[in-house]
N, C-alpha and C positions, 0 to 999 in steps of 0.2 A: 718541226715539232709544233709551229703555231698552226699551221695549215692543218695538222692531223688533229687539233684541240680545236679549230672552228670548222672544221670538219663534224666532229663528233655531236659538239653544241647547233652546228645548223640542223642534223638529221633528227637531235631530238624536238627542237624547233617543231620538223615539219611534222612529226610521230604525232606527237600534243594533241593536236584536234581530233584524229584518227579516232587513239583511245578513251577522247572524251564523248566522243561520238560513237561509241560504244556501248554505253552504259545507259541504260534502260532507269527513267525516272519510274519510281513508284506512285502510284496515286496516291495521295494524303486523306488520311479516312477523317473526319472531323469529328472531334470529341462530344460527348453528351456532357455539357453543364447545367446544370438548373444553375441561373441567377441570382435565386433569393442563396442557396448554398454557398455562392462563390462569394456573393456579399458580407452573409455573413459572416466566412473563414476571414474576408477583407479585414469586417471589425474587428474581430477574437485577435487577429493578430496586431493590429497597430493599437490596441489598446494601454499597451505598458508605455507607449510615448505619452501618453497622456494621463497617468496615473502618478500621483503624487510619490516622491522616493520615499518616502517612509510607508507607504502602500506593497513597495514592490514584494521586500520577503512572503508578506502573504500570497501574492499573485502567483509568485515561483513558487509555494509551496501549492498552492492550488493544481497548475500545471503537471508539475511533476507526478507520475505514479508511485504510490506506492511500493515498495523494495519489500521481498516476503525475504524471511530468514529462515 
């Protein structure tokens, strides 16, 4: 029984590289960012770390969209 269980584990062993060597890498298309946009998402977001707590309810209510009824 152990023979047939390091049997099995040695063949997937050797299989491994085969199917990894299979597989076709994709090219990575690289993004379009504008820098000043990505800056400024940077600021807009870390801004509540630095905004006084009794600031914040306003901020969230800024944030938030409007709810239509």
């Amino acid at each position: 029984m152990k023979k047939i269980v390091l049997g099995v584990v040695a063949s997937l062993i050797a299989v491994s590289p085969a199917v990894a060597a299979k597989k076709s890498k994709k090219e990575a298309v690289p993004a379009k960012i504008d820098s000043n946009e990505a800056s400024w998402r940077l600021i807009k977001g870390s801004l509540p770390i630095y905004l006084p707590a009794w600031s914040m309810p306003l901020y969230m209510a800024a944030q938030t969209p409007e709810k239509k009824k």
